[in-house]
N, C-alpha and C positions, 0 to 999 in steps of 0.2 A: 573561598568557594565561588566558583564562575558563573554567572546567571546568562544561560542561552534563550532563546527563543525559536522552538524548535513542535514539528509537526510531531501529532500525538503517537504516530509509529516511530517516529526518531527517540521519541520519549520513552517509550515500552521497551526498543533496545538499549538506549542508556542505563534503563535500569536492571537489564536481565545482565548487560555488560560489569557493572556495579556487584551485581550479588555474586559475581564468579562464573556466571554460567560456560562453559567448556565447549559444547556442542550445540550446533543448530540445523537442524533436518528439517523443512521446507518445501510446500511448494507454490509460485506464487499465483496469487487469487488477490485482485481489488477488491476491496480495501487493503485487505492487508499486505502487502508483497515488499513495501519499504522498511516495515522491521526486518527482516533479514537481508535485507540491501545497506540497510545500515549495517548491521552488525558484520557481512562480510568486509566493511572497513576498519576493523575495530583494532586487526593486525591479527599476532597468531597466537595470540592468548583463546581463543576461540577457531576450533573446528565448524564452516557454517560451509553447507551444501545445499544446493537445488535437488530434492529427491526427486525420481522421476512421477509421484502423485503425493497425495496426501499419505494415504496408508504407510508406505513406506517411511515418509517421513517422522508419522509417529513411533513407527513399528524402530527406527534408528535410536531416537531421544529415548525411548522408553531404555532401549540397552545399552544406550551411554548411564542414564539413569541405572541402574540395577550395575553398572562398572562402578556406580559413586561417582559419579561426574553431574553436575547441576547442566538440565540440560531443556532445550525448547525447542517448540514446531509449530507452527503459523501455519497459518490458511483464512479463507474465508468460508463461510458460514455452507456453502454447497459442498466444500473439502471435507466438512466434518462430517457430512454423509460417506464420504469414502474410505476417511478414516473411523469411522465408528466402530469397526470390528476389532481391532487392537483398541481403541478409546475405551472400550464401555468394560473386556477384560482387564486391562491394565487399572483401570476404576477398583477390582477386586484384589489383585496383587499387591498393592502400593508401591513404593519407591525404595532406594537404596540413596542415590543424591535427589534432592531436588527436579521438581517435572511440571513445567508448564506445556501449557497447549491454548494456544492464543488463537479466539477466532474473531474476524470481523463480521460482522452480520451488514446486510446493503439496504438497508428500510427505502423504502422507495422504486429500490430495481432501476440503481444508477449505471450499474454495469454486470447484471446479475439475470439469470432468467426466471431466479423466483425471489418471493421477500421468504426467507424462513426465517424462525425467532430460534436462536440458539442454547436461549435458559432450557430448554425443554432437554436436549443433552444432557447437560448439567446435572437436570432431575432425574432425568430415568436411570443415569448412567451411576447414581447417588454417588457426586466428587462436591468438593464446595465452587461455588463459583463468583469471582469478584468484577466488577465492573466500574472503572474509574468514572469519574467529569468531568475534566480536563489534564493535559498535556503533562503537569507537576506529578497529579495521580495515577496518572499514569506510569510515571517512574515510580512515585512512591509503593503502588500495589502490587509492582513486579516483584520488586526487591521481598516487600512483605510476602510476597504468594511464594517464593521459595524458603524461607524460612516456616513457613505453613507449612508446608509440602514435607517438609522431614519430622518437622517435631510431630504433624500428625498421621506421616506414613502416608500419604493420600497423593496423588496427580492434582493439578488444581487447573480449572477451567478459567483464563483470563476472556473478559467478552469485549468486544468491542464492537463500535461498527461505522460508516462514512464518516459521520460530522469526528468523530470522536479522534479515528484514526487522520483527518487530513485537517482536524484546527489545530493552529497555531498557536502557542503559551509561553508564560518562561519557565523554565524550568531549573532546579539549583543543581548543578554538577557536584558530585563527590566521587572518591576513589574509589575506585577499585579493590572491593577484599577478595584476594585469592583465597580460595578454599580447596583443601587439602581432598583429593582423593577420598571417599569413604571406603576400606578395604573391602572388596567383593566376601561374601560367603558363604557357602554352597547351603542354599536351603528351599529343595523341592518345595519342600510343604507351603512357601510364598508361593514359588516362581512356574511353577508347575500346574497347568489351569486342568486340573482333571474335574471328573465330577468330587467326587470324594474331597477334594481339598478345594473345591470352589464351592460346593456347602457350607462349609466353614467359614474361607474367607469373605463369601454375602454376612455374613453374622460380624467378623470383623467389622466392613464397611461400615454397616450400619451403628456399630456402635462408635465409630468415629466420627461419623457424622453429627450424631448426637450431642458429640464430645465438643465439636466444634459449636455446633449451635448453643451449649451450654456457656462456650467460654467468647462468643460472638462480641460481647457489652466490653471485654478488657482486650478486642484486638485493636492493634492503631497502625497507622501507617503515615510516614512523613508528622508525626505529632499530633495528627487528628485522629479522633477513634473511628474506625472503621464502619459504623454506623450511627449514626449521630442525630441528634431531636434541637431545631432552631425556633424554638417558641417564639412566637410574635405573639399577631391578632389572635385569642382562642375561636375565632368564627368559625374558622375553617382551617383545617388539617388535610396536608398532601403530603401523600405516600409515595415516592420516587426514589430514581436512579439514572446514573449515566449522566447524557446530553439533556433527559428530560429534567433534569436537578437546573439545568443552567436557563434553561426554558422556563422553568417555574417560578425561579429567583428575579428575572427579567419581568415576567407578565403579574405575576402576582405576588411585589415584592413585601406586601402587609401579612399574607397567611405565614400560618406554622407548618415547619417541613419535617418531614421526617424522612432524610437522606439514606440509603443505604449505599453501602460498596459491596458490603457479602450479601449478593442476593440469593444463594442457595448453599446453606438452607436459609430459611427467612428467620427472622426475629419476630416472630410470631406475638410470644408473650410483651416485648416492647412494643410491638407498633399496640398489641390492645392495651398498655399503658398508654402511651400517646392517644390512641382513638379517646380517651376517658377523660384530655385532659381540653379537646377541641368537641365543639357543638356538629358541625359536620366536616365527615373526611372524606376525602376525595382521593382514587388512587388514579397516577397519569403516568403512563407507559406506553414506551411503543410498540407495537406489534401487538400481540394476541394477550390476552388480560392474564398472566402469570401470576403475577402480585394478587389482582382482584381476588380469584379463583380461589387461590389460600388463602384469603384474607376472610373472604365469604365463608370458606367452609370451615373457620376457626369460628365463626358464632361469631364474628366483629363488623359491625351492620358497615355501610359504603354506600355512601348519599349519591356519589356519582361517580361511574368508572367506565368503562366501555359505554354505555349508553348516550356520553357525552361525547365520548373521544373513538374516532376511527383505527380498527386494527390493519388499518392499509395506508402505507407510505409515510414522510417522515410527519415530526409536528415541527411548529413554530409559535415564537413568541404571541403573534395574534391571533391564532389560531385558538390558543389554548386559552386569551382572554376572552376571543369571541361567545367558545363554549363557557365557560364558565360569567360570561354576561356581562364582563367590563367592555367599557368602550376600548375602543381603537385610537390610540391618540393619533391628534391634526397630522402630525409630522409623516406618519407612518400612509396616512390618506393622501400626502399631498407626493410623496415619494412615489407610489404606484403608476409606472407609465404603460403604456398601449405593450403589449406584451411582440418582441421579435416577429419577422417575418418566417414562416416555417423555412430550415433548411435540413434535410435531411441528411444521416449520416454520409460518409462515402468513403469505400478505400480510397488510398494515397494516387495521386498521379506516379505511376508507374510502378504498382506495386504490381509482384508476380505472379496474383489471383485473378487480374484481370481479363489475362487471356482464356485460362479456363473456361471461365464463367459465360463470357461471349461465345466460348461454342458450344456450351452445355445447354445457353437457351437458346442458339442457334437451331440444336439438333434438337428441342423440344426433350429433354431427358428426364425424367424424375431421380431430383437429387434429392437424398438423404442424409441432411447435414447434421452440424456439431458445430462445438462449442469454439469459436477465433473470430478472429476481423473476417475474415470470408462469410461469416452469417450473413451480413451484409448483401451479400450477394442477391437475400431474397429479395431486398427491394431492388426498385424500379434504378433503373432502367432492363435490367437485368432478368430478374422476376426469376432468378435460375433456383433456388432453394427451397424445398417443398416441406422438410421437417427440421426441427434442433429442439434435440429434448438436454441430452447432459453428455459429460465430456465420455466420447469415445461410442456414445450411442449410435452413429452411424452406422456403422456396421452390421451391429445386432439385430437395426429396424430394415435394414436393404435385407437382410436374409431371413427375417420374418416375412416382410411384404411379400420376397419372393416366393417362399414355400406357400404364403393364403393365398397367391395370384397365381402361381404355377409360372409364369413370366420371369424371366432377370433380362428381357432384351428392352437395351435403352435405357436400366436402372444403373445407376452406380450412390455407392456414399464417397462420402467426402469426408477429408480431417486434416487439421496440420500435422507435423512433424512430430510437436511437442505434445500434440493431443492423442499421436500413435502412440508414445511411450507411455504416457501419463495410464490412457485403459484401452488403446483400440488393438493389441497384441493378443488380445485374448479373445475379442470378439472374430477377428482374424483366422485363431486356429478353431476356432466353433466354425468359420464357416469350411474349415479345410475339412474338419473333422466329419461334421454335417452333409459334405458333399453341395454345398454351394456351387451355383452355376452366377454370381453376379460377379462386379468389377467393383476395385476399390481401390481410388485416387487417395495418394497419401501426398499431402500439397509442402514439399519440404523447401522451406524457406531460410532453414538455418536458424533459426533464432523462434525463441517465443513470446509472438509479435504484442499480442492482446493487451496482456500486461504493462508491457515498458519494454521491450528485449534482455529478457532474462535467458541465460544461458541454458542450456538442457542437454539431456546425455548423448543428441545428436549435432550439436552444433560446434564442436571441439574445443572446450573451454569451459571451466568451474566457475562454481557461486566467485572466487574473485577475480575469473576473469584472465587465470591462469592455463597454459594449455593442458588438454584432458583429451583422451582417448574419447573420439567420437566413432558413434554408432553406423553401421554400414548397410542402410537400409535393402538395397536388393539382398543382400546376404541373409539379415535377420528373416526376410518374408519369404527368401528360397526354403531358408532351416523350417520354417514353421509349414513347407509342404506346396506352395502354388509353384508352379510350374510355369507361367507366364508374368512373366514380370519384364515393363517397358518403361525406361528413363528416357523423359523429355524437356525440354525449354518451352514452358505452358507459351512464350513470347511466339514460338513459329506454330502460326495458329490450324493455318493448311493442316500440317504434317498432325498437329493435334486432334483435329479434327478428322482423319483419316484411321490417326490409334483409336479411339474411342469407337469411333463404327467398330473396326475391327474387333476392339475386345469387347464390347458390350457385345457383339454378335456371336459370340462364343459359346459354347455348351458345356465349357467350364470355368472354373473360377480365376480369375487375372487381375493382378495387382498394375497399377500407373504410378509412379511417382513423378512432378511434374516438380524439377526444382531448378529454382531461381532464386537468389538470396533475395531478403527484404531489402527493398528502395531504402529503408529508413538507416539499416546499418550499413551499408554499401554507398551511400553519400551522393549518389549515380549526379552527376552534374554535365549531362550531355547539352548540347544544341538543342536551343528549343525548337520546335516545329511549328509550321504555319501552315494555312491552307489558301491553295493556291489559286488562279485563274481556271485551273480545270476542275475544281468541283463543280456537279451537278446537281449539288442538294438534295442527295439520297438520303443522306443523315446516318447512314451506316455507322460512322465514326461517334455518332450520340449511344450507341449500343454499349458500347464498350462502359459506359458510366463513368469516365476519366473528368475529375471534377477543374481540370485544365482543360477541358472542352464545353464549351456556353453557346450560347444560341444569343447571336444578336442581329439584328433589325431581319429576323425569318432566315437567318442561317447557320450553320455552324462557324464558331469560330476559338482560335485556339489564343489563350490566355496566356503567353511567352512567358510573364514571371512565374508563373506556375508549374510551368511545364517543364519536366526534366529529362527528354530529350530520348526517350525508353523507346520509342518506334513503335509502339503497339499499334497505333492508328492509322501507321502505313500500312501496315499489314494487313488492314480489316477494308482499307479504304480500293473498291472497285475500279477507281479511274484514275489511282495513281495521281491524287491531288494532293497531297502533302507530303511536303520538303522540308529539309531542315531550313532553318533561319540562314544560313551561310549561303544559301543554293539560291533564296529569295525569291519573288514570285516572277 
């Protein structure tokens, strides 16, 4: 048996690898986006695809599921809002193979635009929901959540979230058990979500659920039981899960813990045996007080829970001793230094959002963004980004603003490629439908950058990497009804700058696609560029926010290791003062 040491996503697909899983429908979201990056290397014992949203991707796993094939879909914790409409039915029908739906949650809003707590799915959605604490359990609770998943007919919600999915652990390897197909067979009365037979199966659910919380105390996973009571000191009693298990074990390593991994439903009647056996309990959790809440409303009093610990961003070790009133040890005090000097995000040196962006706050436009590295844009230097609420929202809010303002001149939204396919298709044909009169830049980069460069239905190539029929974007926006569709190099900024007046001055609806592959997978390894004797110190070239162009002793000046040679600053530069490195000053 092989002992790796391996990130908690590496660990979650080892184990869904382990239990047979066949199918994996995806799509990716930081945290999570490395289990199904692993698992596309797992070979071809496993079907794994980049769906193009979440929905989708559950809507696949559910009907590999219902073929009898053990089957999963990932995302993170925003994707489950978009998969929720197939989640929360599929909740009522059960399974036919094994059905995981792994989400990462981002406590802190590491790369997320909101914190949401994900047990809250779990609950309303009434599935059981498991939550590892570290990288081992993480394989062990995969393996165990599909074994759950059949014996009680149920989908099972694996949660995760940053620390959990990106620490590192050992993990033990075992083989692979193939699992036999479960033969399909036809039976409406499951599979069939009408009223009449989703009456019924609410009545199912719930008694499985039941079922589960009755037999919670005999489940185990990796040799441990699946909820478990570590009596120490009886002073004090802490009620956790997750990362906070490892938090609690580190900062207050004398109290008694009461560990969970099935946190929905809760072990209610346990934790008020343990409450009974400690003087005060404390429940420590991150996000929004889930645990407390039921804990409260079960009559089982809670000396300190929210009132000590914050429902916003992550916790840590001293954090948790501070509230709780231990010292800080020396070491921990002597360790804290003068915190970095601020540096702001910034796209790549030569990435192919950067021209856009230079003429969109050139022209003073209000742009209506979304969800990719281009966010960025709304900072400085730049300042060209006016909203980003969720993926594909762009659209919806340019043809809102436009019909309360009566105005589309000078608006457009903005989105990548991957965030067209993902939801901006439909907002698209609402505005063809609607009779929009705005513009809508779709920033095709070939790749879906945000994430890592994960493959997508537009960039011609599958989850491994394999060639795949790509998407033909003027084609798809002609079929969906606009009429004015213009493909450009966002790099010739002139001519760009010339389309946008045009179509934003339009009295009807016009699509831009402005494409250039990302710097990142195109390697671009041009001459760098320099500036010359003939700048004048306009500073035009600081516009562009190319993080290979610095200001030193009150001028610009270009950072040669840095710079990859993309030409953008010639373009932008008035007086013709920068050259490549070859041409010299």
């Amino acid at each position: 048996m092989a002992r790796k040491i391996m990130l908690g996503n590496e660990a979650f697909a080892r184990g869904a690898w382990e239990a047979g899983v066949r199918v994996a429908s995806s799509y990716p979201g930081t945290p999570s986006t490395e289990v199904t990056e692993t698992l596309s290397k797992c070979g071809d014992e496993i079907h794994v695809e980049w769906a193009p949203n979440e929905k989708v991707g559950v809507e696949v796993a559910f009907g590999a599921s219902v073929g009898g094939a053990r089957a999963l879909s990932c995302m993170k914790h925003v994707g489950l809002n978009v998969a929720a409409d197939p989640f929360f039915t599929a909740a009522y029908n059960g399974v036919n193979g094994g059905f995981v739906v792994l989400v990462a949650d981002d406590n802190g809003c590491h790369s997320s635009q909101n914190e949401q707590d994900s047990r809250y799915h779990g609950r309303a959605a009434g599935v059981p929901v498991l939550e590892p604490a570290d990288p081992q359990e993480c394989k062990d609770f995969m393996k165990l959540a599909y074994d759950m998943s059949e014996k009680y007919d149920t989908l099972i919600l694996m949660k995760s979230n940053t620390r959990i999915s990106h620490s590192r652990g050992i993990v033990e390897e075992e083989d692979r058990i193939e699992r036999e197909v479960i033969p399909y067979e036809k039976n409406f009365q499951k599979y069939v979500s009408m009223p009449a037979m989703a009456r019924r199966l609410h009545v199912e659910q719930e008694k499985r659920l039941n079922k589960i919380a009755e037999d919670a105390s005999q489940l185990m996973a990796g040799g441990q039981p699946l909820n478990r009571v570590e009596m120490n000191d009886p002073e004090i009693g802490i009620v956790t899960s997750g990362i906070c298990y490892q938090y609690v074990k580190e900062a207050l390593p004398e109290a008694s813990v009461f560990k969970m991994g099935l946190i929905n439903p809760m072990p209610l009647k346990d934790i008020a045996d343990f409450a009974s056996k400690v003087k005060k309990l404390y429940v420590i959790e991150e996000g929004n007080p889930f645990f407390e809440e039921q804990i409260r409303a079960a009559g089982i009093a809670v000396h300190g829970g929210k009132e000590l610990f914050t429902i916003q961003g992550e916790y840590s070790v001293n954090m948790i001793r501070k509230a709780m009133g231990k010292p800080i040890p020396e070491t921990a005090l002597k360790e804290e230094v003068a915190p970095a000097p601020g540096r702001p995000p910034l796209l790549c040196a030569g990435c192919p959002h950067k021209g856009l962006f230079y003429v969109l706050s050139k022209l003073k436009t209000t742009v209506m963004g979304d969800i990719g590295c281009y966010t960025l844009a709304a900072l400085a230097p730049t300042n060209a980004i006016d909203t980003c609420l969720c993926m594909g929202g762009s659209i919806g809010m340019e043809h809102g603003f436009e019909k309360a303002t009566g105005d589309s001149k000078n608006l457009v939204a903005v989105l990548g490629d991957s965030t067209f396919l993902h939801s901006g298709i439909t907002g698209l044909l609402n505005m063809v439908y609607n009779e929009a009169k705005g513009t809508v830049i779709i920033l095709d980069n070939r790749i879906t950058g945000m994430t890592g460069h994960q493959q997508n239905p537009g960039s011609g190539k599958n989850a491994k990497g394999e060639m795949a029929p790509a998407v033909n974007f003027e084609e798809l926006v002609k079929a969906l009804g606009v009429k004015n569709v213009t493909v450009i190099d966002p790099f010739e900024v002139k001519d760009l700058e010339a389309v946008i007046k045009r179509e934003t001055d339009r009295d009807e609806l016009s699509v831009i696609i402005t494409r250039r592959p990302c710097v990142m997978i195109t390697k671009q390894e041009g001459t760098p560029n320099v500036i010359t004797d003939n700048c004048k110190n306009c500073r035009q070239c600081m516009k562009v926010g190319c993080p290979a162009i610095e200001m030193k002793d009150g001028r610009p000046y270009i950072v040669t290791t840095s710079c990859v040679g993309c030409g953008l600053c010639t373009r932008v530069c008035p007086f013709d003062a920068i050259k490549s490195l070859k041409e010299g000053r």
